[in-house]
N, C-alpha and C positions, 0 to 999 in steps of 0.2 A: 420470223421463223419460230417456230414451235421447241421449246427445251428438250434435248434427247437426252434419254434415261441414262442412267452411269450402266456404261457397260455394252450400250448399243454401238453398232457399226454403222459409219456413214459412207458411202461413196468407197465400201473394200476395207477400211481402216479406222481405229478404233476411235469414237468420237471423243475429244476431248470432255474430260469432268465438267457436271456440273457447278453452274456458280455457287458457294454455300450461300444458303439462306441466311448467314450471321456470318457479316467479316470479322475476320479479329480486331481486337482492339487497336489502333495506330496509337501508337507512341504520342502520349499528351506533349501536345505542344505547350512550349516556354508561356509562362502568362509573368508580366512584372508589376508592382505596383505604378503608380502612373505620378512621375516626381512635380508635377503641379498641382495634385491634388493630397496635401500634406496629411490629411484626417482620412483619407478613404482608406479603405482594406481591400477593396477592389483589385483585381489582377485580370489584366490585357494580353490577348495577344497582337504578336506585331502586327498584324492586319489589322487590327483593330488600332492600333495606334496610327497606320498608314492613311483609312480610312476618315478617324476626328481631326489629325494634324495635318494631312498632306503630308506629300512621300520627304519634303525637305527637313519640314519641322518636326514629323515622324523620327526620323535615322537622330536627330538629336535629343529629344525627350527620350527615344528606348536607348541612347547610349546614358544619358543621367540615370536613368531608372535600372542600368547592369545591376543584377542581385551580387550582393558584398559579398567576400572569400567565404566559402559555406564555414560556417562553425563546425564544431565539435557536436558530430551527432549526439542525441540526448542520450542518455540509458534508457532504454524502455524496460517498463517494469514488466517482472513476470511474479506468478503467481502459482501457487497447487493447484489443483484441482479438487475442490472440494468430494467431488463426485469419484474420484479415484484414491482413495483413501493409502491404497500401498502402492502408489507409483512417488518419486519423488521429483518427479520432470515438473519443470513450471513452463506457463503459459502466456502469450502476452494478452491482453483485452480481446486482439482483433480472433484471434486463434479461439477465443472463448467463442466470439459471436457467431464465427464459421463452424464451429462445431455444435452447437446448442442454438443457433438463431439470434436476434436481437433480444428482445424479452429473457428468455432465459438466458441465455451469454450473460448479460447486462445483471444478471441474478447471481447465478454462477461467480460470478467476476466480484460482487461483494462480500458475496460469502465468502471469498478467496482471500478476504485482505489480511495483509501481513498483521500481525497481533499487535498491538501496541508495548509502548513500552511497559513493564509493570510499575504498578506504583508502590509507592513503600511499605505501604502494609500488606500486600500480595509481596512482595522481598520477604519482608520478614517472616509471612507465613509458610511461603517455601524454605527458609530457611528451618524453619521450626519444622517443617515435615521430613526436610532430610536429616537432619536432629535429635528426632522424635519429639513429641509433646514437652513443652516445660511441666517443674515438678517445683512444688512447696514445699515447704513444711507445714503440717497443720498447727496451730497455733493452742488449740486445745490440748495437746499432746505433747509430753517431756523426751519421748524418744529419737526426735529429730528425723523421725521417717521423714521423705517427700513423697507426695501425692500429686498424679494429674488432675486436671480443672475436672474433667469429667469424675474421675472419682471422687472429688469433693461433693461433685451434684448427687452421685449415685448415692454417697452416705449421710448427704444434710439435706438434700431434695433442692429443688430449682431455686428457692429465693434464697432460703439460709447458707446454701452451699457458695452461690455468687459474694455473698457479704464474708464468710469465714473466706475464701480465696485469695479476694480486694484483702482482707488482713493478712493474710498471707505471704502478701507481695514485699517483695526484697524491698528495705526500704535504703535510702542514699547515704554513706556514711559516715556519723559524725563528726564535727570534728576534735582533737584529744583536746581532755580538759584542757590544759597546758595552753595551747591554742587558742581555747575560744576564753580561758581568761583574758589573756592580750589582747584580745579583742576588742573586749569590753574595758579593758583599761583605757585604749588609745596606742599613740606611741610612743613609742620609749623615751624617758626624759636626760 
């Protein structure tokens, strides 16, 4: 018989819908790994084990191969989106590729990564920036002004202003006479 249109009438009564041209997806069937084969990564379905084993030795390889109490789903990581700059919603991987495709998703998705840790000298310079600039004193000078690095440079130009700076620099403090005689003495008799 010939396929009748959706909507046509057969015999007085309205004919039943067409079949879709795409069924839906059925429900993936169970695949397990296969417990005689200790190295494969492979997953079977039961018919497939009923098939290689027969139906006896079948029912007992897929009861050894039952998958263990599921774990503890993973965290899946989410991420910004780089491309949405004042949204704060994050994203996982898959959600990048369905929106953007393979290629770009997979783009998107790195550019997305969480920042690293800082390292100690990005610490330190943030800390200097909510801080403000450290300050010297210039060494050439009796009034105990302090100066930023940049003003050093502004007023001794790029080489001489780096070297009067480095002199500049807090040095570690020593220790009292008193002290470092002992020191040098030994210890006490």
């Amino acid at each position: 018989t010939a396929p009748v249109a959706a909507g046509a009438r057969v015999g007085g009564r309205p004919a039943a819908p067409a079949a879709r041209a795409v069924e839906p997806r059925a429900k993936a069937e169970e695949r397990r790994l296969d417990p005689n084969e200790p190295t494969s990564k492979k997953r079977y379905t039961r018919a497939e084990f009923v098939e290689f084993y027969g139906p006896k030795k079948a029912a007992k390889a897929w009861a050894q191969a039952a998958p263990s109490a599921p774990a503890a789903p993973a965290a899946v990581e989410k991420r910004r989106d780089p491309n949405d700059a004042g949204s704060k919603k994050k994203y996982t991987k898959a959600e990048f590729i369905a929106e953007y495709g393979q290629k770009k998703g997979e783009k998107a998705w790195k550019q997305a990564a969480p920042a690293e840790e800082p390292k100690k000298e990005e610490k330190k310079a943030k800390k200097v920036e909510e801080e403000g600039p450290a300050k010297r004193a210039d060494p050439n000078e009796t009034s105990g002004k302090k100066y930023t690095k940049k003003e050093f440079l502004d007023l001794y130009g790029e080489k001489k202003g780096l070297k009067v700076w480095k002199k500049a620099a807090p040095k570690a403090e020593e220790p009292k006479k008193a002290e470092k005689k002992a020191e040098e003495e030994g210890p006490a008799k």
